[in-house]
Structure formats: C-alpha cells, structure tokens
N, C-alpha and C positions, 0 to 999 in steps of 0.2 A: 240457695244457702239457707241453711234450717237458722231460722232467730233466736238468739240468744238475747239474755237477759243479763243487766248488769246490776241489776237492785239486790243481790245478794250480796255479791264483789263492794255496794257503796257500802254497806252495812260493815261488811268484815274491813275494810279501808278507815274506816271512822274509827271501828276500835282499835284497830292498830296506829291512828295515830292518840287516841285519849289515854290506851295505857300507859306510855311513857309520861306524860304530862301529870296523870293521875299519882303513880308511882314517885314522880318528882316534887311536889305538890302536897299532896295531904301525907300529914305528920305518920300516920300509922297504918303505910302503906309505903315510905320508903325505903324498909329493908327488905322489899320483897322487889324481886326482877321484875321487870314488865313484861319479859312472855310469862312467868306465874297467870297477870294478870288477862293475857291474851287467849291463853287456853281456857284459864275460868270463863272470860265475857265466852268463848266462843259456845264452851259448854248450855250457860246463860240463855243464848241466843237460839241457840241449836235447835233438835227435833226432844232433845231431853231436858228442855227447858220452855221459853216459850212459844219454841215451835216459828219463831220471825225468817230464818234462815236454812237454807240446805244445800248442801255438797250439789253445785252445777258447775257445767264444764269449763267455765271461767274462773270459777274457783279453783277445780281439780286439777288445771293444770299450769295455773299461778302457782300452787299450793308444791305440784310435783318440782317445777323450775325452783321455788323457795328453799324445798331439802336436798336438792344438789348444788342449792348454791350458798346451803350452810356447810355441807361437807364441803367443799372448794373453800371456804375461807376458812376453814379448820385445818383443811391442806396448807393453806397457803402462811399456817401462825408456824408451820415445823420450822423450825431451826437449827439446821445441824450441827452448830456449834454449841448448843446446849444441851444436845443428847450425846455428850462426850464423857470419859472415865466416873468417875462415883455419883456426880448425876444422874446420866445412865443407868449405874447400876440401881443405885437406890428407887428410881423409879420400875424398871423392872422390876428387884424382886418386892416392892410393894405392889405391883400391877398381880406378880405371883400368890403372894401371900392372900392379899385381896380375891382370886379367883378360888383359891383354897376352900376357904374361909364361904365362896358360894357354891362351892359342889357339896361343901358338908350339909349347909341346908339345903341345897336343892333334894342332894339325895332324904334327907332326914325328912323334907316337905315329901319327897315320891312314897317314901314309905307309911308315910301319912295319909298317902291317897290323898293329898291336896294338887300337887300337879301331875304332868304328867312326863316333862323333860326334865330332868335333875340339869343338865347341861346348857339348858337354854336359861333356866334361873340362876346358874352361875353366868353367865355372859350377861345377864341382866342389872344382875348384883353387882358386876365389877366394872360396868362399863360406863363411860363420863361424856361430855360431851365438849370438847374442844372449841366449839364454835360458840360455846356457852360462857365457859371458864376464861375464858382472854378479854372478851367483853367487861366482864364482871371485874378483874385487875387490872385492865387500863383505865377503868373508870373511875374506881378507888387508887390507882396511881401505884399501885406495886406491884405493877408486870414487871419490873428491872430489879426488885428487889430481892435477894437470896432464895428467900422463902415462894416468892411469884414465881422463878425459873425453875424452881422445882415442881413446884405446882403446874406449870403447863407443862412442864416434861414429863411427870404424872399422867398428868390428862392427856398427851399425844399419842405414850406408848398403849395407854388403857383405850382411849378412842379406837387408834388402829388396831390393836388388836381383837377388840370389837367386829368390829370391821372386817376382818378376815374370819373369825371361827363364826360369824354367821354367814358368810359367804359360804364356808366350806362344809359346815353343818347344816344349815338351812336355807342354800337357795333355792329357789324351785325357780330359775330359769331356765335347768338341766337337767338330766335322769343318768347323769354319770358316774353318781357316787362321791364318798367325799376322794378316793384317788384321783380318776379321774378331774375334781373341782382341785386340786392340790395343784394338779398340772398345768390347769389353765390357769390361777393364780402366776405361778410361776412364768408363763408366757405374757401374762400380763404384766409382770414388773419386769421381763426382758422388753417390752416393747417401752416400757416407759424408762427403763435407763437407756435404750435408742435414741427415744426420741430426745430426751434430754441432753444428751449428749451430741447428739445431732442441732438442738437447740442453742448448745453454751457454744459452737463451734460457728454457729452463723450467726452469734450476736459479736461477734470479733471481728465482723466486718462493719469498719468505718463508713461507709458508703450506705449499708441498711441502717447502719445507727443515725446517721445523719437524715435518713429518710423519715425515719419512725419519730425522730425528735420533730421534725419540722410538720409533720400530721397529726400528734400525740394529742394536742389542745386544740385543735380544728371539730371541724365538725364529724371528721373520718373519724376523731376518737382511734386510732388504726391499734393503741397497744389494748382497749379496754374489747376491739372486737376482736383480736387475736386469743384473748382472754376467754371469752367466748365460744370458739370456736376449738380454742385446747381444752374446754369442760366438756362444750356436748359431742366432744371427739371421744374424750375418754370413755363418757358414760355409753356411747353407741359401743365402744369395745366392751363394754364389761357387761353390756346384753345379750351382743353375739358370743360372748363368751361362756354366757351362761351362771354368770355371778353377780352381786348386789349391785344394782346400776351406785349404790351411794358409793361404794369402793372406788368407780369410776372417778367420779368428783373429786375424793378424794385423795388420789392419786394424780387428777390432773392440780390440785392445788400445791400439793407437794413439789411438783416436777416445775411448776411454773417458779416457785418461790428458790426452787434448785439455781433455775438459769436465770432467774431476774435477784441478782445480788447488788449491783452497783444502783441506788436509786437518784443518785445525783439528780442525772439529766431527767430526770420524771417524778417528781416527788410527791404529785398528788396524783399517780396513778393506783395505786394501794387503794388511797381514800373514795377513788369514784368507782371502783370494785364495792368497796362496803358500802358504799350510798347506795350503789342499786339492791344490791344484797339485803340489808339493813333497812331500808327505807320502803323498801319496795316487797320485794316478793316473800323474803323470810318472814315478815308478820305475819303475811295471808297461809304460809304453812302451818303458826300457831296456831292463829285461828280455828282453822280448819282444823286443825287435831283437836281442839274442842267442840268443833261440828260433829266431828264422826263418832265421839267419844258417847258409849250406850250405857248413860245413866239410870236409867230404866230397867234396862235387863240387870244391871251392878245392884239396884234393891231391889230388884225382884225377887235374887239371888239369895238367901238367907246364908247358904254356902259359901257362894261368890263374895259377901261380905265381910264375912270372918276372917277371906284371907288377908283384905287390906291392913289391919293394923299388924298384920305379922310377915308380911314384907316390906310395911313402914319400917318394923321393928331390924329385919334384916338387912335392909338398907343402912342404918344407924352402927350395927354390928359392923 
C-alpha cells in the first residue's frame, strides 16, 4: 500500500474549522460566509499562494465525497409543498427570465471574443447554489418566512435546473449527444420515481419501522447508512449513465426527502446528515476549490483579467 500523507488534510481541516470562528468573531468579517473565507484561505495556502499545500489523494477524494454530499443536502432542503401554484410559478419564470438575461451576455460576450460558449455562461450566470442558500436563512432565521420560501424555491428550481443543462450540454461522461443524454436523464428520473416509490411503500411497514427506530441512535446508525448508501447508489447511476455524477446526489437527496416526511420517530436524523456533511467533508471541498484555483495563470492573463470585473458586473445584472 503506497503511503499517503495527511499533513495536507491537517492544514485544510484547521482552516475549515477557523473560518467559521473567524467569520463569527472578528467584526468585519461577519457578513461574509465562511466558505468565502474557505476558498480564499485555500487559495492562501495553495500552489498560487504560499505554496504550503497541494491537491493529494486524501484531499481529492475527501474533497470529491464533500460535492456530493453538498448536492444531497440541497436535494434533501426540496419541499414539495413549496414548489406549488404562484410559488412555483414565480420562481420559474424568474429562473427564466434570469437565464435570458445570460444568453444575451453570453452571446454579446461570444461576439466579443471573450468566451467561447454563449450557453455555458448563461447556465453560469443563472445558476445558485441550494446547499448555500438554506445555510445562509436558517442561520439568520428566515427560512419560514415568505420572502425565505421563495427564495429557496428560487434557488431549488435554479440549482436543478443547473444541474440538468449541464448534464445534457456538457457531460463528458458520454459521446451520445445531448438526444441521446435527454434519454438517459429521463431513465434516470424513471428509476428514481421507482425507487422512491418502492421506498414510501416499505416504510408502511410497521415491523421495518420499529426495526430502523430501535437501531436509528445505536451505533448501526442503520437510517444515517441507508442515507449513504441511496447517495453513492445514485451517483454510480448517473456515471454509468453518462451524466453529472453531482445530478446523482442530487437526486438521491430529493428522493430521500420524498420518502422521509414523517420525522417524529427520528428527529435528529437530518442533523447528523449535516454534521457529517457540514462538519466534515464539505469544507475540505472548499478548500480544495481554493487549492486548485490558478491564480497565477488568472494575472498572468492581462485578457483573463479583464473578464473578471465583467462577469462580476453580469452576475450583479
């Protein structure tokens, strides 16, 4: 067994846990998130900084478990009862109007010779992060509030839809075109209303509920590894299938949140989903996004620099 090294992983573990503290802590640093703060230290750290740390297999694959298991708890915030009549609609057609609004620059940047996909900087420009946005309003406490249920339902349909045109536009797990990726989509969310529905039909038995309650807070942990095991189920479908493994995740957070409605008898099983998630492996993906992030080549670039403050600026738009 080839040796591995974990003095990278201490380094990236320390910042993940000082940005929150820092960001809680010193006065003019807390309106700013702590991955902000996670990505910058990683940047900091990195090979375009001082060079202290680098993307090793400990990291890389802390880092890969981290982004599907930020999509799985952005799966798991949909609520279907808040993507219902003028909710819904309003968030769609702002998800619309918002994607609009990035084709016209995208195209307007291609014709500029600044990119080169007008359609990947519209899916850029209009896509949010779920896993982001819910953190951020339960923390300030107006996830329940008019204005917070629109705003996740905002961020759900805008997330998924993400989610899907770059699966179908730009996966390269496949060479079958986006038809072809259309179809497999579609196969994939027939297997997950299966299974879901295969799922809400065997939680009706009395006899697995009383089993899963009585294991739940043991050391079987049995619903937090079932959890587990419907993530990296989903994400091995959506490789073999030739699609964004993050879809995967994200799909199995949905489906789980589908068939786990009643939380009576388990109430802190949500919470020790987010502790592992949250505590554990999604900093080391921030991080790491600031490991990998080439600062260097970005000023080297006298080009590459000019476009930053003009998709600051179209982000803003």
């Amino acid at each position: 067994m080839p040796a591995i090294s974990f003095d990278g992983l201490l380094v990236v573990s320390a910042i993940a846990l000082a940005a929150p503290l820092l960001t809680a802590t010193v006065p003019g640093l807390r309106r700013i998130p702590a991955v902000v703060v996670e990505i910058l230290a990683g940047i900091a750290v990195g090979p375009s900084g001082f060079g202290w740390v680098r993307i090793d297999p400990a990291i890389s694959v802390l880092a890969l478990v981290g982004l599907a298991f930020l999509l799985f708890l952005a799966g798991l915030e949909i609520d279907p009862t808040r993507l219902r009549g003028p909710v819904l609609r309003s968030a769609g057609l702002g998800y619309l109007i918002t994607l609009g609004l990035g084709l016209a620059v995208g195209f307007a940047a291609a014709g500029a010779g600044i990119v080169r996909s007008p359609l990947l900087v519209a899916v850029t420009l209009s896509a949010t992060s779920l896993g982001l946005v819910v953190p951020v309003l339960k923390d300030s406490g107006h996830a329940g509030s008019d204005l917070g249920r629109l705003t996740i339902a905002g961020a759900t349909v805008a997330d998924f839809s993400a989610i899907v045109l770059l699966s179908l536009f730009f996966s390269t797990g496949g060479h079958s075109g986006a038809g072809g990726t259309l179809i497999l989509l579609g196969l994939l969310a027939l297997l997950a209303a299966a299974v879901a529905a295969f799922l809400a039909r065997l939680g009706r038995s009395m006899g697995l509920e009383a089993l899963l309650v009585r294991l739940q807070d043991t050391t079987a942990e049995i619903r937090v590894r079932f959890a587990v095991v419907l993530l990296i189920g989903f994400v091995t479908l959506a490789a073999h299938f030739g699609v964004e493994t993050i879809l995967g995740a994200f799909i199995a957070g949905a489906v789980l949140n589908l068939v786990d409605r009643d939380t009576m008898s388990h109430p802190n099983f949500r919470l020790k989903l987010e502790a592992i998630g949250y505590g554990f492996v999604i900093p080391v993906f921030f991080v790491s996004s600031g490991l990998r992030f080439d600062l260097r080549a970005l000023l080297a670039s006298p080009a590459a620099l000019a476009r930053v403050p003009l998709f600051l600026l179209a982000f803003l738009v």
